[in-house]
C-alpha positions as CSV (number, residue, x, y, z in Angstrom):
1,X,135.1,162.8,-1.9
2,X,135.9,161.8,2.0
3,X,134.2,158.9,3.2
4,X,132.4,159.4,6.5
5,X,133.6,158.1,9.8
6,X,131.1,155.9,11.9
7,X,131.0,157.2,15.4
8,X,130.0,154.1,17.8
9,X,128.4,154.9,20.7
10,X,130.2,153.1,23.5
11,X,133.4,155.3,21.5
12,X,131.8,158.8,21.1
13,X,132.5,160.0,24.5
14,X,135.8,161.5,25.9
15,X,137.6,158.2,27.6
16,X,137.8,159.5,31.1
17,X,134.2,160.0,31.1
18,X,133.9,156.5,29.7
19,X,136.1,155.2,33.0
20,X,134.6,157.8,35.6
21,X,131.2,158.0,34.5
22,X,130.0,154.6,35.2
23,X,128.0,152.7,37.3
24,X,130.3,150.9,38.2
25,X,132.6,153.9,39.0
26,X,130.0,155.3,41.8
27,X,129.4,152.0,43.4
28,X,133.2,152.0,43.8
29,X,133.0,155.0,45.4
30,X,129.9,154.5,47.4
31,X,132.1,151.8,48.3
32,X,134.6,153.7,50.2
33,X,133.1,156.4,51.3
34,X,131.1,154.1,53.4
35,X,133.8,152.5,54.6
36,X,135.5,155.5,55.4
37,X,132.4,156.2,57.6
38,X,132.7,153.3,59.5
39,X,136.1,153.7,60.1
40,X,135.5,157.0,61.5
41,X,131.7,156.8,63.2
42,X,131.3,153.2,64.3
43,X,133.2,152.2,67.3
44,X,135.2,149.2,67.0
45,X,135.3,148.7,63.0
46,X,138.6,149.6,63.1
47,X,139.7,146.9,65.0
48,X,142.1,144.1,63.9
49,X,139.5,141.4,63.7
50,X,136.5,143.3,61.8
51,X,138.7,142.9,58.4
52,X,138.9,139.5,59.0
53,X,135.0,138.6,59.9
54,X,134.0,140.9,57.1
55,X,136.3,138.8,54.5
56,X,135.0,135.9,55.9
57,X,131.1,136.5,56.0
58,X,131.6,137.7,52.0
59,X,134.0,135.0,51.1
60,X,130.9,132.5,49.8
61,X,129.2,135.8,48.0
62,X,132.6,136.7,46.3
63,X,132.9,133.5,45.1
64,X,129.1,132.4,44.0
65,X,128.5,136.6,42.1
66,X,131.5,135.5,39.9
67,X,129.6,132.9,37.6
68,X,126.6,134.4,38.5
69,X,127.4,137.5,36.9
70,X,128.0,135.8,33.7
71,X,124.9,133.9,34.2
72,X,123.2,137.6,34.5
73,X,124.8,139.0,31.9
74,X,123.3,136.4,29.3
75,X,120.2,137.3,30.7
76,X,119.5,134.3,33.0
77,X,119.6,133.2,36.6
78,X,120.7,130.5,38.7
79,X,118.3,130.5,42.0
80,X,120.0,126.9,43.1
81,X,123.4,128.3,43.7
82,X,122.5,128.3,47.6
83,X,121.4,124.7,47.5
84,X,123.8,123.3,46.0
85,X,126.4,125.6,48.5
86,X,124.0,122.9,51.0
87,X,124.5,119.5,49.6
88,X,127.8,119.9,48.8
89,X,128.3,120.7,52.8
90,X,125.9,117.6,53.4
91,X,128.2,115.5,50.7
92,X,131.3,116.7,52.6
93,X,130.2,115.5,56.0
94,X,128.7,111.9,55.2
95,X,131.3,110.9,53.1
96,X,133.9,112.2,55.7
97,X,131.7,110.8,58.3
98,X,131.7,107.1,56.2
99,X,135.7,107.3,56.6
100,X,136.7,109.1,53.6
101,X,139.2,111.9,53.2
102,X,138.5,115.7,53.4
103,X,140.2,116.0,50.2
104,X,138.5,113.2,48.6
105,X,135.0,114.1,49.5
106,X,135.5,117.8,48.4
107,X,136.3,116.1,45.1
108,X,133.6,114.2,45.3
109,X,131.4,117.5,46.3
110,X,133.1,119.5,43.7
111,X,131.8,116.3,41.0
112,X,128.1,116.7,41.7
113,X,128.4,120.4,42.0
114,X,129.4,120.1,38.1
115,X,126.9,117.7,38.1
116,X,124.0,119.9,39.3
117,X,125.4,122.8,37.0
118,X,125.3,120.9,34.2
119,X,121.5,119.5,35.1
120,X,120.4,123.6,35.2
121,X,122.3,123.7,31.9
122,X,120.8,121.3,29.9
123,X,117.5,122.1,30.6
124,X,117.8,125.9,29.9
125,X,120.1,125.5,27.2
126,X,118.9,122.5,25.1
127,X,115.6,121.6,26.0
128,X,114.6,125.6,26.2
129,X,113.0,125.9,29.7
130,X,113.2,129.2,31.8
131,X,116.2,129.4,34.1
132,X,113.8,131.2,36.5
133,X,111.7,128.0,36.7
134,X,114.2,125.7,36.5
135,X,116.5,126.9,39.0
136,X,113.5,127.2,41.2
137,X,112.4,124.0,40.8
138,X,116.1,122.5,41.3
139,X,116.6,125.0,44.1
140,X,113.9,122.6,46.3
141,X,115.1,119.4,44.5
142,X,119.0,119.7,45.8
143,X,117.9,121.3,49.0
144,X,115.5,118.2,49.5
145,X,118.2,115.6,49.0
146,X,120.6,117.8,51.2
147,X,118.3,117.4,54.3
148,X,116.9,114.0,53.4
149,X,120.6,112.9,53.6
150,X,121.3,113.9,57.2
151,X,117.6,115.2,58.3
152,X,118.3,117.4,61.1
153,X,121.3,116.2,62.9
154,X,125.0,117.8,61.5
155,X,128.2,116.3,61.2
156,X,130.9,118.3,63.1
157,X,134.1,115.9,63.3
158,X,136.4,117.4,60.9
159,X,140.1,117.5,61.6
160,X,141.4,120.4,62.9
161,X,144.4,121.5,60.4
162,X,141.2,121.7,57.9
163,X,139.2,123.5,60.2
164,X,142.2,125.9,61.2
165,X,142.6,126.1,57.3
166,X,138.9,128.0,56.3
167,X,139.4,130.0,59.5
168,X,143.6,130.6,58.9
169,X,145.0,134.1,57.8
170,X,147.1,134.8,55.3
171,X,150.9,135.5,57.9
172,X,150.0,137.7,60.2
173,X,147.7,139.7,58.7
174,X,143.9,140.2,58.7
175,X,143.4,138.6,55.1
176,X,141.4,135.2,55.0
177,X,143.6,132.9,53.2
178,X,139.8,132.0,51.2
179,X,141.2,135.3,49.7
180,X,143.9,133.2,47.6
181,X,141.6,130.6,45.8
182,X,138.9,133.8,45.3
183,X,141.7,135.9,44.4
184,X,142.8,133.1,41.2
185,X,139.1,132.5,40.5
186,X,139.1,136.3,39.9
187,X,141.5,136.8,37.6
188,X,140.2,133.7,35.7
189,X,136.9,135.4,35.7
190,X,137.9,138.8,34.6
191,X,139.7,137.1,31.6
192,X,137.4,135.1,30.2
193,X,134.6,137.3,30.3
194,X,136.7,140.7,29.5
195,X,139.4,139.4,27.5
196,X,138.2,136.4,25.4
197,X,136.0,135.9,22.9
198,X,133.8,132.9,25.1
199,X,132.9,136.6,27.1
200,X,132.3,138.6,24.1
201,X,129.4,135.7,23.2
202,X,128.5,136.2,26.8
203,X,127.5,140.0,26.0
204,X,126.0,138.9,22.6
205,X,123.8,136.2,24.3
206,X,122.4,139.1,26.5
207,X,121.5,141.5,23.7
208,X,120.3,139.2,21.8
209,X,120.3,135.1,21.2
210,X,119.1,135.1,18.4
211,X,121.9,137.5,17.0
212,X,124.1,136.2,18.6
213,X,123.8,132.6,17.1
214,X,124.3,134.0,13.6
215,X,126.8,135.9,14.5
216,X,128.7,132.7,15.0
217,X,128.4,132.1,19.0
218,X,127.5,129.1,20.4
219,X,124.4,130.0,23.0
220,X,123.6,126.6,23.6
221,X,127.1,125.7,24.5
222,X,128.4,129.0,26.2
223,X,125.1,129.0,28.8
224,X,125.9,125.1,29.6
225,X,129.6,126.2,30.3
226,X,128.5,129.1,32.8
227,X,125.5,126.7,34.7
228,X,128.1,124.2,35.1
229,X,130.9,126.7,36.5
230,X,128.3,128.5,38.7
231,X,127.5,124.3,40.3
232,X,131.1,123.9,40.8
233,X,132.0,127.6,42.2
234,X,128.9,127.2,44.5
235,X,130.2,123.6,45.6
236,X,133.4,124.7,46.7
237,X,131.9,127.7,48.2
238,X,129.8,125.4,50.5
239,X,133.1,123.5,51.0
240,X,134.5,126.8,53.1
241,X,131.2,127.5,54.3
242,X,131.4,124.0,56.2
243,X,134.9,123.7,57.2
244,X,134.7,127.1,58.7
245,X,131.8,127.0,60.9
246,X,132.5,123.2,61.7
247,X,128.9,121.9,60.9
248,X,128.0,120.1,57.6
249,X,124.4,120.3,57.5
250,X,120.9,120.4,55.4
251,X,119.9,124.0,55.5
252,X,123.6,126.0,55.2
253,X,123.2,128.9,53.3
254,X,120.1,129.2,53.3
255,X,118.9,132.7,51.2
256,X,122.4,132.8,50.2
257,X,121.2,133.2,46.8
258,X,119.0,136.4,47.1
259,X,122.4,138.2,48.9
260,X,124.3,136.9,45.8
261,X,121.9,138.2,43.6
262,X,120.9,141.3,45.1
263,X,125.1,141.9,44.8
264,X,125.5,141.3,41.2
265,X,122.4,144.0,40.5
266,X,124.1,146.6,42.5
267,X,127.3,146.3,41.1
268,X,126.0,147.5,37.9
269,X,124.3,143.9,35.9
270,X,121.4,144.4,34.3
271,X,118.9,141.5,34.7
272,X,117.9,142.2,31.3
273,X,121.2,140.9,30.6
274,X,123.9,142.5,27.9
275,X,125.8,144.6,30.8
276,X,127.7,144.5,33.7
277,X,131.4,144.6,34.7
278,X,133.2,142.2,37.2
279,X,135.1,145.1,39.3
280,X,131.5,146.6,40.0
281,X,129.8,143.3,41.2
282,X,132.4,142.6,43.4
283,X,132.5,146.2,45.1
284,X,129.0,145.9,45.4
285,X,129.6,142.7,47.6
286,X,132.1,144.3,49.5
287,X,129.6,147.2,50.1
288,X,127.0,144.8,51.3
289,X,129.6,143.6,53.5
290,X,130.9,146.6,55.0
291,X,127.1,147.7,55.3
292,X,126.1,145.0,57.7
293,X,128.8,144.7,59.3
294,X,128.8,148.4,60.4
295,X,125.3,147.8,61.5
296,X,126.2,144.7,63.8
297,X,129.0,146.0,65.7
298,X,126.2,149.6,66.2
299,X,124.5,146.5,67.6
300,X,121.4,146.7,65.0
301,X,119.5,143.6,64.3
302,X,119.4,141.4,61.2
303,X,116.5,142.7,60.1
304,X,116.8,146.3,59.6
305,X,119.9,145.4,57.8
306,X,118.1,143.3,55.4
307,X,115.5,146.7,55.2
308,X,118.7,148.8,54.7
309,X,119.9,146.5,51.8
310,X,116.7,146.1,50.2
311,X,116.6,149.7,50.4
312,X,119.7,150.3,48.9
313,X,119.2,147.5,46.1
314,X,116.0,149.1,45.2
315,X,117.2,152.6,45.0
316,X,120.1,151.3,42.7
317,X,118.4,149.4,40.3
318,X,115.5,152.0,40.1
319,X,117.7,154.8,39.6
320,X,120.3,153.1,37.2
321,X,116.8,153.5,35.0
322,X,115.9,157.0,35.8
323,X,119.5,157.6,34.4
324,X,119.4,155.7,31.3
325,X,116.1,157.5,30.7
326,X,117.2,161.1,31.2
327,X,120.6,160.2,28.9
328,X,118.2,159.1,26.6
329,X,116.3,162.4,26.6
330,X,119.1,164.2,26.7
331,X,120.5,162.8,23.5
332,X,117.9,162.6,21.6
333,X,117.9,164.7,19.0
334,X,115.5,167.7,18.8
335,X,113.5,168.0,15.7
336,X,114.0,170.8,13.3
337,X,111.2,173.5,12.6
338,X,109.3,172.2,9.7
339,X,109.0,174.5,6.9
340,X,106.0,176.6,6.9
341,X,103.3,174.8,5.0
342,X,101.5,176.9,2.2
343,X,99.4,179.6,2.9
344,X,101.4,180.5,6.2
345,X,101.2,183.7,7.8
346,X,105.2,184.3,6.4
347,X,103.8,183.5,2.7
348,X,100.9,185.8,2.5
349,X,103.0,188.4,3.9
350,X,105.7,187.8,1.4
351,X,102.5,187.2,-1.8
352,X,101.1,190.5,-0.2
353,X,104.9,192.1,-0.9
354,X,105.7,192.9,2.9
């Protein structure tokens, strides 16, 4: 007797439908065919700074969708990314300000970033609260002490090799050098949650906790872990956010969050959590990115971009379900004809000898 092969479903299809016929596959693409649009229909996007500004605008969404995706993927959220991106700027500039050095007071920044990270953690992880609530709740909390700490003045006396650092190319080319540090935190992220077992349990947590706790991963733990990198990410995000602009102050990046969030969901996360690849969150920020920038230099206003990405987040997410629906459909199995039940019109034809 041959023993029957299991067929697993992520496995059943032909591998280059399995690479092509993704979600994140046709956000790529949407990808650049917009950009191949802009390059040919808006004037000016071809220019040698728009690759620059573009890089530069996304750089703190790049960097924050990273552990946020993660986040996602377990089925959470982190609303306070955006404040802490705020009081880490605020930390920066008083403790400069009080005669400390940049580099010091990014470490100190960097320190209560964890630290904030690791407050969001505990109370998801261990004491079992909501990360929607919690998050919202810190969100106000860490915005709060950002603007109590400098109110509504802003801090603006940074040296100038720092300064020329967040706004410095890479040579002479058009690449931010933010691109470098993104560029390791990339590969970093990609590994651990594609190539690891910590991102395995990531995946598990999403489909199921409880699962995933008897199948040996540590939930408690592994959500802890991601809070705590998406504090520290987000701190050194507002980092770059201050030193390019110049200005530490209260309210930077303010709604950051939502664009974070809306950039994860079009790449291909579900918030349900369980799904979602890296390469198609960060081509959905870069779409975002291309998107509004496009619109700016067509001299459009901020927002009916906003309307545009809504738009275009709404139509994603909504018809990411229509398609898991029609697969659905489409796969299921149709039932078989049951047989005729006694005293059908086949049976008294066949008892009547026709």
């Amino acid at each position: 007797m041959s023993t029957p092969t299991r067929a697993y479903a992520a496995y059943s299809r032909p591998l280059w439908k399995r690479v092509l016929l993704t979600r994140e596959t046709a956000i790529i693409a949407l990808t650049v065919a917009v950009i191949v649009w802009a390059l040919v229909t808006v004037p000016n996007f071809d220019g040698p700074l728009t690759l620059k500004f573009l890089l530069q605008d996304v750089a703190p969404i790049l960097l924050i969708a990273l552990p946020m995706t993660l986040i996602i993927i377990t089925g959470e959220i982190d609303l306070s990314v955006a404040s802490i991106v705020g009081l880490s700027s605020v930390l920066l500039g008083v403790l400069h300000q009080a005669g400390m050095s940049v580099p010091a007071a990014g470490a100190v920044a960097l320190l209560v970033g964890a630290a904030c990270g690791a407050l969001n953690g505990v109370l998801v992880a261990y004491v079992g609260l909501p990360s929607l609530a919690v998050t919202i709740g810190t969100l106000a909390l860490f915005r709060g002490i950002a603007v109590g700490l400098l109110g509504t003045t802003a801090v603006t006396d940074f040296p100038e090799a720092w300064t020329d650092m967040a706004t410095g190319t890479i040579g002479e080319s058009s690449v931010p050098l933010v691109m470098v540090p993104f560029a390791v935190l990339a590969v970093v992220f990609t590994l651990l949650l594609h190539f690891s077992p910590f991102g395995r349990g990531v995946y598990d947590i999403g489909l199921g906790g409880e699962a995933a706790h008897f199948s040996g991963v540590h939930v408690a733990r592994t959500k802890l872990v991601l809070f705590v990198l998406s504090g520290v990410v987000s701190a050194f995000a507002g980092l770059y956010f201050t030193l390019r602009f110049g200005s530490a102050r209260g309210d930077n990046a303010t709604g950051l969050e939502l664009q974070v969030i809306a950039a994860v969901l079009l790449g291909g996360v579900s918030i349900f959590g369980g799904r979602g690849r890296l390469h198609g969150v960060l081509a959905g920020v870069v779409l975002i990115g291309v998107i509004a920038s496009a619109l700016r230099l067509e001299g459009v206003t901020v927002n009916v971009t906003n309307i545009v990405i809504g738009v275009l987040l709404i139509v994603s997410v909504v018809s990411g379900g229509l398609v898991a629906y029609v697969s659905g459909r489409l796969r299921r199995p149709r039932s078989r004809p049951s047989s005729e039940a006694p005293g059908s019109s086949s049976q008294r034809a066949a008892s009547a000898g026709v």
